[in-house]
SEFI-674703 format. One line per field, with one value per residue (C-alpha): residue number from 1; residue in three letters; x, y, z. Coordinates in nm, 3 decimals, always signed. Example, Ala and Ser with C-alpha at 12.3 -4.5 7.8 and 13.67 -1.06 7.14 Angstrom:
! SEFI-674703
resi: (1 / 2)
resn: (Ala / Ser)
c1: (+1.230 / +1.367)
c2: (-0.450 / -0.106)
c3: (+0.780 / +0.714)
This chain:
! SEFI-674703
resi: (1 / 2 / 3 / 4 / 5 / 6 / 7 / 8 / 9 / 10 / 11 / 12 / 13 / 14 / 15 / 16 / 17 / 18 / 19 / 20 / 21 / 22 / 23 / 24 / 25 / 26 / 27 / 28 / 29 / 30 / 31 / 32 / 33 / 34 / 35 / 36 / 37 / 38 / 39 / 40 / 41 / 42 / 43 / 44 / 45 / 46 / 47 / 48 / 49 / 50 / 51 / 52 / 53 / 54 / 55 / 56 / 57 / 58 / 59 / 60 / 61 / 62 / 63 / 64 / 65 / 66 / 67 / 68 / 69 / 70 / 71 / 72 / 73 / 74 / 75 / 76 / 77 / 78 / 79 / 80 / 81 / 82 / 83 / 84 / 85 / 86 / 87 / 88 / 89 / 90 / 91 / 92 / 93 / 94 / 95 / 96 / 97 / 98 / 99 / 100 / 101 / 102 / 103 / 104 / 105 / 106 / 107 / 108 / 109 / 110 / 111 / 112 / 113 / 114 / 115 / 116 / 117 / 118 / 119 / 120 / 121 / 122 / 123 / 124 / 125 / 126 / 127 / 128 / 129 / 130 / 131 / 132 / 133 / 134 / 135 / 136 / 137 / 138 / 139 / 140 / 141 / 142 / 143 / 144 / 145 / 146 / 147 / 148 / 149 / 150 / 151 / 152 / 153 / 154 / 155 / 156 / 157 / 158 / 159 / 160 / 161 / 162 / 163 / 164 / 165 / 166 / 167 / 168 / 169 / 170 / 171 / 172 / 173 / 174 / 175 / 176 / 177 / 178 / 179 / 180 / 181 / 182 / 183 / 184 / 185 / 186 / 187 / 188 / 189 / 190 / 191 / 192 / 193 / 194 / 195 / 196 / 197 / 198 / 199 / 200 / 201 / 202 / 203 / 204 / 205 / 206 / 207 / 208 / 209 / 210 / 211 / 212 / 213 / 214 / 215 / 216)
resn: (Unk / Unk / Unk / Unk / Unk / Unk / Unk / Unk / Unk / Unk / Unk / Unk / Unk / Unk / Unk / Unk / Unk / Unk / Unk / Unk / Unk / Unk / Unk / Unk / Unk / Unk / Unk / Unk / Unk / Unk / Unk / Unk / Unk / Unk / Unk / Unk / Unk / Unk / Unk / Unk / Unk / Unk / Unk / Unk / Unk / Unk / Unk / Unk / Unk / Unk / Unk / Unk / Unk / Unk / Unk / Unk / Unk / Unk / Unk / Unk / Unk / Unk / Unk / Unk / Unk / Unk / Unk / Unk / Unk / Unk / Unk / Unk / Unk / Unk / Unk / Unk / Unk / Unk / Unk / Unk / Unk / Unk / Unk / Unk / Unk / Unk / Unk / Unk / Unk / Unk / Unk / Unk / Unk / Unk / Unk / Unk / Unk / Unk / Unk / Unk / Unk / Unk / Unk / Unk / Unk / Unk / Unk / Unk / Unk / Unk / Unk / Unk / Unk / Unk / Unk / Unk / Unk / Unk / Unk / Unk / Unk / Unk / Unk / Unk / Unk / Unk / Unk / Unk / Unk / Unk / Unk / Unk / Unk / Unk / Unk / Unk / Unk / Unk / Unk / Unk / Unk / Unk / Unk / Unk / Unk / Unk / Unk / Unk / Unk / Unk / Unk / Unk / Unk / Unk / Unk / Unk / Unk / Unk / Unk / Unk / Unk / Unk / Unk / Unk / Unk / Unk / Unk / Unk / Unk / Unk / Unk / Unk / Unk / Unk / Unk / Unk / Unk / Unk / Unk / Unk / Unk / Unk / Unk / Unk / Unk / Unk / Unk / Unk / Unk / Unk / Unk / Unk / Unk / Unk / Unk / Unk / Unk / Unk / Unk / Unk / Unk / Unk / Unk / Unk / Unk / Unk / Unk / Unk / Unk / Unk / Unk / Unk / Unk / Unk / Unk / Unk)
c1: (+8.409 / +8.327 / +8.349 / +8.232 / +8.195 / +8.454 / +8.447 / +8.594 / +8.936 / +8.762 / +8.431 / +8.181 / +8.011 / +8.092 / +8.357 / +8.397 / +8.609 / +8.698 / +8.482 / +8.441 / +8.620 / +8.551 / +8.840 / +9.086 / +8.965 / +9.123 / +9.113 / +8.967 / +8.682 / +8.607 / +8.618 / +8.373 / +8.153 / +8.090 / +8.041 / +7.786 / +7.604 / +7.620 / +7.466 / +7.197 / +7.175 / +6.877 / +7.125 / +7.452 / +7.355 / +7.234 / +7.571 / +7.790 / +7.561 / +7.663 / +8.021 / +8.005 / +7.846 / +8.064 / +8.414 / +8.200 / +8.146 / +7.838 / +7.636 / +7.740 / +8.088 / +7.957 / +7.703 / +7.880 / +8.269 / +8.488 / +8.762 / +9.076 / +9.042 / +9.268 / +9.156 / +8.815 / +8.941 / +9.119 / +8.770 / +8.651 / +8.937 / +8.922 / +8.540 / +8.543 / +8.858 / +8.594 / +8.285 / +8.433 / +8.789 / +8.943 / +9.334 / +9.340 / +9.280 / +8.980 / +8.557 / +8.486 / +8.824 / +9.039 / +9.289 / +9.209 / +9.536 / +9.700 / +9.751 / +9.468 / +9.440 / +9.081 / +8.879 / +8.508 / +8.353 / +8.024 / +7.921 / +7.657 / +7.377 / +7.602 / +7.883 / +7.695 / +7.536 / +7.898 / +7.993 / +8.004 / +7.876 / +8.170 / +8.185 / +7.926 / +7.690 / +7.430 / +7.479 / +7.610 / +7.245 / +7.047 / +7.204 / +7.179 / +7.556 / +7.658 / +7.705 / +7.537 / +7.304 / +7.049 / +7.042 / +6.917 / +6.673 / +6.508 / +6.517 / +6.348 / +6.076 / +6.002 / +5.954 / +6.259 / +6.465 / +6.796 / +6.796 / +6.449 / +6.588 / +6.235 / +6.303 / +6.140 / +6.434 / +6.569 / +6.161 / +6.140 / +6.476 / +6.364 / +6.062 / +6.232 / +6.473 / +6.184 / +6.028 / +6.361 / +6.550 / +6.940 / +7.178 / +7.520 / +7.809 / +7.873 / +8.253 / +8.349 / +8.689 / +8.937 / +9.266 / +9.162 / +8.865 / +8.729 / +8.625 / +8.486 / +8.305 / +8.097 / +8.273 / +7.998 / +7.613 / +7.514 / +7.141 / +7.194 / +7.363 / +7.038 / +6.789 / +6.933 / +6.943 / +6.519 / +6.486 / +6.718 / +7.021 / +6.962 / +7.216 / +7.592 / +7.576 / +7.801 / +8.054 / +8.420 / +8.633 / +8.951 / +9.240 / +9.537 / +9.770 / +9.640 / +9.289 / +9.251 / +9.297 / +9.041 / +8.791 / +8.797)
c2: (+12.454 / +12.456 / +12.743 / +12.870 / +12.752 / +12.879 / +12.863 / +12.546 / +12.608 / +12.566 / +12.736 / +12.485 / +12.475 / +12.481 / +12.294 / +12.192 / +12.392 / +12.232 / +11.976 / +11.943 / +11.639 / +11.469 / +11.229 / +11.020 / +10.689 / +10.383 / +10.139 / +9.852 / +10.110 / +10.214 / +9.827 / +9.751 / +10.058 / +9.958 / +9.647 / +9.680 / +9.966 / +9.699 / +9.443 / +9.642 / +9.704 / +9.535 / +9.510 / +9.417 / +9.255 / +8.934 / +8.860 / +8.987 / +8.676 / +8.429 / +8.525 / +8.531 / +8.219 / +8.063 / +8.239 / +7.997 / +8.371 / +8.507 / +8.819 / +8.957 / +8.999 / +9.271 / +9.395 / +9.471 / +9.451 / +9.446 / +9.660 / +9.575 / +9.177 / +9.197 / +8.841 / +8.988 / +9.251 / +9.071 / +8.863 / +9.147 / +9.253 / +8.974 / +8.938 / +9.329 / +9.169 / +8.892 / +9.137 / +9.478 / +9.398 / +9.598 / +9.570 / +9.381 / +9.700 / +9.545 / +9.623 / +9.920 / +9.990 / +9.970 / +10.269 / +10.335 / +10.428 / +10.184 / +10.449 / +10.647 / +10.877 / +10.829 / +11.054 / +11.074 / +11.393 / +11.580 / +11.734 / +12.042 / +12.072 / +12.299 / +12.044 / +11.703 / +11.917 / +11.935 / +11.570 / +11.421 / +11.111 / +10.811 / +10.824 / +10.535 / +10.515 / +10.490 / +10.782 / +11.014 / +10.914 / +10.995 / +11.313 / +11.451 / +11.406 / +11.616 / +11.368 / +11.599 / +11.425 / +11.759 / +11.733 / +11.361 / +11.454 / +11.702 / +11.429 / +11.168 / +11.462 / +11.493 / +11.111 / +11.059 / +10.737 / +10.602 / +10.299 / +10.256 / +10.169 / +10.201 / +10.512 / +10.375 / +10.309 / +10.645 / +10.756 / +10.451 / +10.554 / +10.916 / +10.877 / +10.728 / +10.979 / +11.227 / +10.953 / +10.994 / +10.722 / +10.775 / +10.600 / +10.456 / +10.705 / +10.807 / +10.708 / +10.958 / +11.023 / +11.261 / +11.390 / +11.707 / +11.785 / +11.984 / +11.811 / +11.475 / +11.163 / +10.905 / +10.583 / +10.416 / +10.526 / +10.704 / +10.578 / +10.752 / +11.037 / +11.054 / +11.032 / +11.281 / +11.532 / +11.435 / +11.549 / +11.905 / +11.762 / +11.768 / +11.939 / +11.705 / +11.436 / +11.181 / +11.005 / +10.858 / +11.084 / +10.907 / +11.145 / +11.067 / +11.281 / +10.957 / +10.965 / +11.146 / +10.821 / +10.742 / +10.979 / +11.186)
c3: (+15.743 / +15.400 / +15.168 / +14.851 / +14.520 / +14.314 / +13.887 / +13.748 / +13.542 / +13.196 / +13.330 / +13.229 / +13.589 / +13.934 / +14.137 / +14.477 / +14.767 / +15.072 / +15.216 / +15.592 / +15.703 / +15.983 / +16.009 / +15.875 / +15.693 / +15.532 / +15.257 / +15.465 / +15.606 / +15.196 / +15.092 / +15.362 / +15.299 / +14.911 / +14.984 / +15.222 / +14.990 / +14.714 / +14.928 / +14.954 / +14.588 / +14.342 / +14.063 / +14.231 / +14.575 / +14.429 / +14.278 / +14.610 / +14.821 / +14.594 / +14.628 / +14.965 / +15.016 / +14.762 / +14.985 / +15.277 / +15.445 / +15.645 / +15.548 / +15.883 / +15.728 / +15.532 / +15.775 / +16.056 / +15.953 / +16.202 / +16.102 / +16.343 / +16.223 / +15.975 / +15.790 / +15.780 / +15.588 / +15.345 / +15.295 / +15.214 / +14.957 / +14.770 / +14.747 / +14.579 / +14.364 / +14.305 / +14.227 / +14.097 / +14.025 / +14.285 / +14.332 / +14.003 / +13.744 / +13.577 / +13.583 / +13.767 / +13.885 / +13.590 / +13.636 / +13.984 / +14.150 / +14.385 / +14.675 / +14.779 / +15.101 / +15.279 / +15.466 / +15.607 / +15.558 / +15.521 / +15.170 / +15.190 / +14.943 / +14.698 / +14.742 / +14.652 / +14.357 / +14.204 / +14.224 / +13.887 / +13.803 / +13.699 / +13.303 / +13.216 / +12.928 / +13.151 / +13.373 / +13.107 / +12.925 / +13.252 / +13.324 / +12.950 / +12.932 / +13.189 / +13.445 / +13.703 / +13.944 / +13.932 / +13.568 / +13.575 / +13.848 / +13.650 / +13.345 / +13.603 / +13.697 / +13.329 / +13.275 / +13.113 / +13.076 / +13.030 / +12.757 / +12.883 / +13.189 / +13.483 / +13.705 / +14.029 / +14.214 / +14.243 / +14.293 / +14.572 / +14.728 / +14.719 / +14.877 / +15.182 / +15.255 / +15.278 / +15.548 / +15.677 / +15.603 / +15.665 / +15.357 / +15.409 / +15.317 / +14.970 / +14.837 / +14.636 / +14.476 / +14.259 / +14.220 / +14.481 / +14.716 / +14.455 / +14.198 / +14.303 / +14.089 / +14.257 / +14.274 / +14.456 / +14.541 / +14.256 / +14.306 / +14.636 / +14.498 / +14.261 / +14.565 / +14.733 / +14.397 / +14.396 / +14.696 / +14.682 / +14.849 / +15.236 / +15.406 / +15.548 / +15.381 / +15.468 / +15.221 / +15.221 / +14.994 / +14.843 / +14.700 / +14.458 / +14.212 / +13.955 / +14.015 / +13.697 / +13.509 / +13.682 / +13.774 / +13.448)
């Protein structure tokens, strides 16, 4: 049941309402969901193999996690401690609060249009600085880059949803529902603004009163 969009407190755009969730999710089910969207990844996935083959662990650890083997999900901890700095306040998750309440849910068109891309020189560039993913999809339609950065991988991954490709979840994250920044999958996040935001998409949504340090 989602609802409306409703003004955002200082009226610059949109916000989110209430997403439809479809469960409750966990820290060991986010861990293993950015890892395996990173493995995946042309920028970060070469890196996350030779971790893992340096931790003396199998791809299948990330490929089809087993979530009630608890030692398999400490692996996988320490190998996003290893990549991203997770648990250890560093890299990408410098600030990011210690206890965060997870949840699978679907986002509708309107809703992924309002998630806010994380505040990095490269996204704020793509998106004309206002970290929306429809304002760097109308920037890649004109031909425009980020630091010269090529624009095919958001045109390849875009061209596969329409062949109807299905992408891992989106983990997305704030201090409320409402007002969300991609934490990881913004190339998704990007392919699916190309292509006019298909209706439920699926993410992991991760909530905390100190995500704000965070997810400003």
């Amino acid at each position: 049941m989602t609802s409306e969009q409703a003004a955002a407190p200082n009226g610059v755009g949109p916000m989110l309402t209430v997403v439809q969730l479809l469960g409750v999710s966990s820290e060991d089910e986010m861990v293993a969901c950015f890892l395996s969207g990173e493995l995946s990844s042309g920028r970060f996935g070469q890196n996350l193999r030779s971790h893992l083959a340096a931790a003396g662990q199998a791809e299948q650890l990330l490929t089809h996690p087993d979530l009630s083997d608890t030692g398999a999900n400490l692996a996988r901890r320490a190998l996003l401690a290893a990549t991203r700095g997770y648990g250890e306040n560093r890299d990408l998750f410098e600030n990011f609060p210690t206890h965060v309440r997870w949840a699978r849910a679907v986002l509708s068109a309107d809703e992924a249009a309002g998630v806010r891309y994380l505040d990095y020189s490269y996204w704020v560039e793509l998106s004309g600085g206002s970290r929306r993913p429809v304002d760097a999809a109308a920037r890649i339609n004109a031909g425009l880059r980020a630091f010269d950065v090529p624009n095919e991988p958001f045109i390849d991954a875009a061209h596969a949803l329409s062949r109807g490709e299905r992408f891992p979840p989106l983990i997305l994250v704030g201090e409320r529902q409402d007002n969300l920044v991609c934490l990881e999958g913004h190339l998704r996040l990007t392919a699916y603004a190309l292509v006019g935001f298909p209706t439920d998409i699926e993410c992991l949504i991760g909530t905390a009163p100190a995500m704000g340090r965070w997810a400003r």
